[in-house]
RODO-2510 file (C-alpha; in nm, 4 decimals, decimal comma):
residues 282
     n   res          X          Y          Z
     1     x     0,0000     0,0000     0,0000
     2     x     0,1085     0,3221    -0,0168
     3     x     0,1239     0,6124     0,2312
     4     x    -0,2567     0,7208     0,1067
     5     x    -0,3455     0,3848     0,1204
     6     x    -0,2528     0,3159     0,4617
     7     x    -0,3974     0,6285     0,5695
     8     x    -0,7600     0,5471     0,4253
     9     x    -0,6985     0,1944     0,5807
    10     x    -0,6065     0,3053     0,9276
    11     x    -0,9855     0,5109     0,9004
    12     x    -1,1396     0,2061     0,8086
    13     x    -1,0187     0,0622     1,1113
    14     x    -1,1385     0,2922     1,3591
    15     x    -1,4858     0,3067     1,2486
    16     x    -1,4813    -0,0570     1,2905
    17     x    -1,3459    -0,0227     1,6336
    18     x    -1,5883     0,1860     1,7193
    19     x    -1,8742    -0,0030     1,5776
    20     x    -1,7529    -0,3316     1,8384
    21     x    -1,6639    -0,1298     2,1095
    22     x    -2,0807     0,0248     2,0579
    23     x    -2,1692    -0,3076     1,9911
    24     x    -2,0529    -0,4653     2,2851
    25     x    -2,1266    -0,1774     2,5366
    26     x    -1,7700    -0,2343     2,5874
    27     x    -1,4094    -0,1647     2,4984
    28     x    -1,0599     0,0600     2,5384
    29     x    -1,1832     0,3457     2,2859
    30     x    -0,9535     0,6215     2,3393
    31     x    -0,6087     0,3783     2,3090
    32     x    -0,7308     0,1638     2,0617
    33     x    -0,7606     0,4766     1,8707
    34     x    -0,4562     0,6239     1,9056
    35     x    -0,2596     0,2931     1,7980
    36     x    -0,4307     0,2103     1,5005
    37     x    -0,1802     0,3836     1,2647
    38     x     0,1215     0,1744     1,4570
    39     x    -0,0671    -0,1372     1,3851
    40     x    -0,1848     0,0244     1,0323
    41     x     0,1902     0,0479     0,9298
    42     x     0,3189    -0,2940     1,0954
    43     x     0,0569    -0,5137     0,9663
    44     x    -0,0205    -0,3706     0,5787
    45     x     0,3236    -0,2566     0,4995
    46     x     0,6231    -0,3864     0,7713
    47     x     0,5705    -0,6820     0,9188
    48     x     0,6612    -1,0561     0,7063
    49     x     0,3342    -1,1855     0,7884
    50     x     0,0664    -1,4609     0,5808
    51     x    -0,2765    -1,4700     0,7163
    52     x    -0,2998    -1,8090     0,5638
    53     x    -0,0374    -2,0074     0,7217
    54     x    -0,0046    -1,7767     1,0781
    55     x     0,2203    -2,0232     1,2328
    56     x     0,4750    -2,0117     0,9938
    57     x     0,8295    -2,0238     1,1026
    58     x     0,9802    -1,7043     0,9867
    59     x     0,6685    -1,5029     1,0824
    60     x     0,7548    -1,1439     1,2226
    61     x     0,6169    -1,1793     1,5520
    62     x     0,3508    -0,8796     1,7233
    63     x     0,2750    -0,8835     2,0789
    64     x     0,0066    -0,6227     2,2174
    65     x     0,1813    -0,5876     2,5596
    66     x    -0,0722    -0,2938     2,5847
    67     x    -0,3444    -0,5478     2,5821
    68     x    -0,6188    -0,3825     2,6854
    69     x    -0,6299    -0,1827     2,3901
    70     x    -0,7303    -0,4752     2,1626
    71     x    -1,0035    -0,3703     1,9222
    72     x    -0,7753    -0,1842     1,6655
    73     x    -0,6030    -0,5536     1,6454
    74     x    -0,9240    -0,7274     1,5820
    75     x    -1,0206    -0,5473     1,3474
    76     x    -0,7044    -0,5698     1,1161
    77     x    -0,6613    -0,9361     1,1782
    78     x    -1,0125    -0,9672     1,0488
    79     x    -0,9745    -0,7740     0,7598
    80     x    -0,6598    -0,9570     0,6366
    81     x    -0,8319    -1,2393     0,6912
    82     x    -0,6954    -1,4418     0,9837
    83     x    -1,0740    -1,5237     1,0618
    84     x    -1,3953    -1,4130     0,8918
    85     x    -1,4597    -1,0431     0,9519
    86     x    -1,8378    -1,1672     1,0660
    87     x    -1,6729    -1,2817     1,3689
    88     x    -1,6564    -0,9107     1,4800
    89     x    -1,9621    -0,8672     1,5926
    90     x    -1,9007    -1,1124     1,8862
    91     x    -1,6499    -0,9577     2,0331
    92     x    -1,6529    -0,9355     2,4695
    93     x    -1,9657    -1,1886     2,3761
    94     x    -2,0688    -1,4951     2,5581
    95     x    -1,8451    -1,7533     2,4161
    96     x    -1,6626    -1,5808     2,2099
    97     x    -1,2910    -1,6020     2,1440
    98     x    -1,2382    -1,2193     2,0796
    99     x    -1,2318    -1,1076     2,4517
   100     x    -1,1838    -0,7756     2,5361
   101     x    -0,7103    -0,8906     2,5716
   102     x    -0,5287    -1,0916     2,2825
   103     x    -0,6385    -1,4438     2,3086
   104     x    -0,4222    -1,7077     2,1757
   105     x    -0,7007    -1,9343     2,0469
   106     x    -0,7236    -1,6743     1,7504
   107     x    -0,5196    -1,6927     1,4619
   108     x    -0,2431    -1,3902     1,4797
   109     x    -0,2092    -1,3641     1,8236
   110     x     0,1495    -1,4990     1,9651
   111     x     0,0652    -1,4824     2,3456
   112     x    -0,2541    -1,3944     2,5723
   113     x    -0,1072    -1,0245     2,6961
   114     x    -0,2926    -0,7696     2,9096
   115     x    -0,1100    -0,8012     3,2259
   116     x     0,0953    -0,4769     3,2175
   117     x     0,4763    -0,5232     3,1959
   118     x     0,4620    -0,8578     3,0581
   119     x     0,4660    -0,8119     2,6921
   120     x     0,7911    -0,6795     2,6351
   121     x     0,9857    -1,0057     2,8445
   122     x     0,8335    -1,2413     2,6076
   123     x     0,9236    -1,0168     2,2905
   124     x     1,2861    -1,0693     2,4180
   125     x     1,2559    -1,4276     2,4962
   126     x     1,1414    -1,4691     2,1576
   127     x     1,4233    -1,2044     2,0216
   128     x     1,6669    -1,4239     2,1466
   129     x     1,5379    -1,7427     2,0404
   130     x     1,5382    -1,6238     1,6715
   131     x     1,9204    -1,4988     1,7286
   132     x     1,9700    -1,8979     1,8769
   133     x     1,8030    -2,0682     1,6224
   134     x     1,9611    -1,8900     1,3089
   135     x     1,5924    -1,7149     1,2544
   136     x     1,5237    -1,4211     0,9921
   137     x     1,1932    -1,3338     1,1973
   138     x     1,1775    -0,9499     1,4004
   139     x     0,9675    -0,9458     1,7072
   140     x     0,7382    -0,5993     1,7632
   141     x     0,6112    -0,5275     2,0972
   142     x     0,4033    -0,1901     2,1309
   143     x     0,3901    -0,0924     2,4902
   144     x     0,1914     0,1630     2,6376
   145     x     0,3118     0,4755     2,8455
   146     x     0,1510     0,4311     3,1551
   147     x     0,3025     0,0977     3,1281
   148     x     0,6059     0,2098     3,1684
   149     x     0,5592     0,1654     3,5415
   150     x     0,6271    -0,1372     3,5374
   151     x     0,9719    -0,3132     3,6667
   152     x     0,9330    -0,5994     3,4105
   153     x     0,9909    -0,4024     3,1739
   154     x     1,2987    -0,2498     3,3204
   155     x     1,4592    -0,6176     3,3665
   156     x     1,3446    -0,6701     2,9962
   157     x     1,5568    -0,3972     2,8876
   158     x     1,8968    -0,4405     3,0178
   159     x     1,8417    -0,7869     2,8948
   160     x     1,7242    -0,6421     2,5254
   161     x     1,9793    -0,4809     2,5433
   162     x     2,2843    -0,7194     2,6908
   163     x     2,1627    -1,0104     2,4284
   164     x     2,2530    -0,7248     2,1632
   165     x     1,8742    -0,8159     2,0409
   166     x     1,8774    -0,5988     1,7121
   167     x     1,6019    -0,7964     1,5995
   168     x     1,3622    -0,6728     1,8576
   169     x     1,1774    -0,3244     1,8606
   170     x     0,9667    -0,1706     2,1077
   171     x     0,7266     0,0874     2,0268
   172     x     0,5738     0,2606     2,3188
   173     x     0,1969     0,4680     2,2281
   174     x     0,2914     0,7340     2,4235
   175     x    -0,0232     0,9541     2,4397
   176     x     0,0245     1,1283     2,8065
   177     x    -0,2806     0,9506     2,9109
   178     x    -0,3700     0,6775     3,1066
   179     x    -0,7150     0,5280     3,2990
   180     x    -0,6465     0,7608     3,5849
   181     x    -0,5305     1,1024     3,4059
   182     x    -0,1984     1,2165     3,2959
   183     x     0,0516     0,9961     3,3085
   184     x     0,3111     1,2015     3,4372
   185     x     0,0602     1,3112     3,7226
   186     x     0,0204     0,9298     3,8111
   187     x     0,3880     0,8305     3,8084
   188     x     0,6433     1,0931     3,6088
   189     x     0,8529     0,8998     3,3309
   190     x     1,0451     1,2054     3,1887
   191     x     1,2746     1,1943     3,0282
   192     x     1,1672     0,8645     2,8994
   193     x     1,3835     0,8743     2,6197
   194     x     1,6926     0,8999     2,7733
   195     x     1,6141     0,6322     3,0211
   196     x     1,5842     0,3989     2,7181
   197     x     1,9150     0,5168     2,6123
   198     x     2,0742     0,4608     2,9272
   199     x     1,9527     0,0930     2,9467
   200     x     2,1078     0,0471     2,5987
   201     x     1,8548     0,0875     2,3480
   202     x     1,8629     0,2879     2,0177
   203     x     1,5524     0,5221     2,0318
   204     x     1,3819     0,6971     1,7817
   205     x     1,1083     0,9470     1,8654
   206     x     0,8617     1,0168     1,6279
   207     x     0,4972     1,1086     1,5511
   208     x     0,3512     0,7918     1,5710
   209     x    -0,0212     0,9201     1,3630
   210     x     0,1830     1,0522     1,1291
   211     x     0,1715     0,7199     0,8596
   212     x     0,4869     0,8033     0,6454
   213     x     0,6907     0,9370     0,9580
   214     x     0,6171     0,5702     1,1191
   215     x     0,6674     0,4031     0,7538
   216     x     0,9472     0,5041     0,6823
   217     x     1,1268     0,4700     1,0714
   218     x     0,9978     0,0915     1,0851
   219     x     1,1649     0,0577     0,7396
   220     x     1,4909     0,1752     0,8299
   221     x     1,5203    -0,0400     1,1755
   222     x     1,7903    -0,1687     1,2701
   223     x     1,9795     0,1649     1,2366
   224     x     2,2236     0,0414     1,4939
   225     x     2,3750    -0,3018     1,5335
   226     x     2,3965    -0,5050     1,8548
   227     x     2,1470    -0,2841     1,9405
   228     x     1,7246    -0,3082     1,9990
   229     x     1,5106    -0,0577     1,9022
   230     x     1,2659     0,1846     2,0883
   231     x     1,0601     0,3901     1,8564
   232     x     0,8897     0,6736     2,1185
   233     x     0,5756     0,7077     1,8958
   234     x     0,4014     1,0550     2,0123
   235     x    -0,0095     0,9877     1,9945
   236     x    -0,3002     1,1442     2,0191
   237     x    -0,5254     0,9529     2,2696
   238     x    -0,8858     0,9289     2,0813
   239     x    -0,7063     1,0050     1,7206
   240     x    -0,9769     1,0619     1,4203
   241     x    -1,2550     1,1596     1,6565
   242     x    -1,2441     1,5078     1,7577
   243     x    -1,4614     1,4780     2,0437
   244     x    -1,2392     1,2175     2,1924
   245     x    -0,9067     1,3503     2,1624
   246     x    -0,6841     1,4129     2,4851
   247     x    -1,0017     1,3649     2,6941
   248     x    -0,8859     1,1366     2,9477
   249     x    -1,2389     0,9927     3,0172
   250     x    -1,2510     0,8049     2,6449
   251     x    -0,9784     0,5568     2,7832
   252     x    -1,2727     0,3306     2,8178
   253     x    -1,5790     0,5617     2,7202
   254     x    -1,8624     0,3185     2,4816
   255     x    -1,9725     0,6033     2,2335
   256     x    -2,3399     0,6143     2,2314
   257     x    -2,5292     0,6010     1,9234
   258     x    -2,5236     0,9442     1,8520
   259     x    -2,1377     0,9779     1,8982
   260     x    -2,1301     0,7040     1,6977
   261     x    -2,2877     0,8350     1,4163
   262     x    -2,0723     1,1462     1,4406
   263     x    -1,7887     0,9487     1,4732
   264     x    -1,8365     0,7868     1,1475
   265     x    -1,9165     1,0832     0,9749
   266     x    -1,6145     1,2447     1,0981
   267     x    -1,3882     0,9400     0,9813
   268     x    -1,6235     0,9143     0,5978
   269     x    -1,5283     1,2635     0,5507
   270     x    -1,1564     1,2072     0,5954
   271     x    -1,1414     0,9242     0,3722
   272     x    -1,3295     1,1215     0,0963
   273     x    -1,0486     1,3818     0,1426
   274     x    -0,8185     1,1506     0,1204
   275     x    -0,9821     0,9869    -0,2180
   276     x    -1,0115     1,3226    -0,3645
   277     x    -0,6678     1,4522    -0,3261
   278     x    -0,5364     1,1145    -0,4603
   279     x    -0,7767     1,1338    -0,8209
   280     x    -0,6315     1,5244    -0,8447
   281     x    -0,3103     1,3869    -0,7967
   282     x    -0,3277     1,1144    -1,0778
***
């Protein structure tokens, strides 16, 4: 796809997101939003992936450490077709496999994840089974800021970076927000960047809803050798919905029907921009 493409895809996505989340009467709205162009970029331009065969060897591997924040994920592994996009419409259903964390009974998803601080230990356990085994496969682990809390992922680091895991990257949706406010008002994490450093890491900061920005960075990693990769990618918590953007109380806000509707109409009109401008352009 290209940069337009990927834009007009990562739209698509949220007003699916938002039509489960409505759905369902439940859901992470605001994070799920502002991660959808990270998972936009990894999964329809990055990653080695085939829907078909999702347990193949060499598969890059993706794990949501930021769990909670699963509907954006759902929604692309649907429409790539891991399983049929019908399934949807069950999600945080009775029964249903597509529970409101990754669930490893669905094709796609490496490891059940939710419990902050978790996600990035197995991304380096599997970082460093590639580098044993002779593997071509890159493990991805998107993190979220308030996570950053955690001591796992601390431990996780130094050993990133002692294994010399260059075939491991970190992103971290850092949009200043978490369940209970600001996140540095909860527990300060500046400078976050140069922590990172300091534990050995090559970091790249970015805007992480800006689609080529993150395109091109998760093309050009590894930049350093020996080294893993944190991309810092700046968000917008509630991105594409006006209404929702930096207001803290859409971390798990169900839109109602009306918002809903707005929602959509909000997102429509962007794609039709987006169409537009590309026919002028041609």
């Amino acid at each position: 796809m290209n940069i337009q493409e990927l834009k007009i895809k990562a739209a698509q996505i949220r007003m699916d997101l938002l039509t489960i989340i409505h759905r369902a009467k439940t859901g992470h709205t605001g994070g799920s939003l502002s991660n959808t162009d990270i998972l936009t970029a990894l999964y329809y331009e990055i990653m080695n992936i085939d829907p078909a065969n999702p347990k193949w060897d060499e598969r890059d591997r993706f794990i949501a450490s930021k769990g909670h924040s699963v509907e954006s994920l759902w929604c692309i592994l649907a429409d790539l077709g891991f399983f049929p996009k019908e399934e949807l419409l069950t999600y945080s259903q009775f029964g249903t496999r597509l529970i409101g964390h990754p669930n490893n009974k669905v094709p796609g998803i490496e490891m059940n994840t939710g419990a902050l601080g978790h996600g990035l230990p197995i991304s380096v356990g599997m970082a460093l089974a590639a580098k044993r085994d002779g593997r071509s496969y890159r493990v991805f682990c998107l993190m979220g800021d308030g996570e950053q809390a955690e001591g796992s992922n601390w431990e996780a680091a130094m050993a990133g970076a002692h294994y010399k895991l260059d075939n491991l990257v970190g992103i971290i949706d850092r949009n200043r927000l978490q369940i209970s406010g600001p996140t540095e008002d909860v527990m300060g994490l500046e400078p976050l960047e140069e922590k990172w450093a300091a534990f050995g890491w090559h970091v790249v900061s970015i805007d992480g809803n800006d689609m080529d920005e993150l395109v091109r960075t998760l093309r050009s990693i590894p930049e350093a050798t020996g080294k893993p990769t944190l991309v810092m990618a700046n968000t917008v918590k509630g991105k594409g919905v006006s209404f929702a953007e930096n207001v803290p109380a859409w971390h798990h806000h169900v839109p109602n029907d009306e918002q809903l509707r707005l929602a959509h109409a909000e997102l429509q009109a962007y794609i039709e921009e987006l169409t537009q401008k590309g026919t002028v352009h041609e």
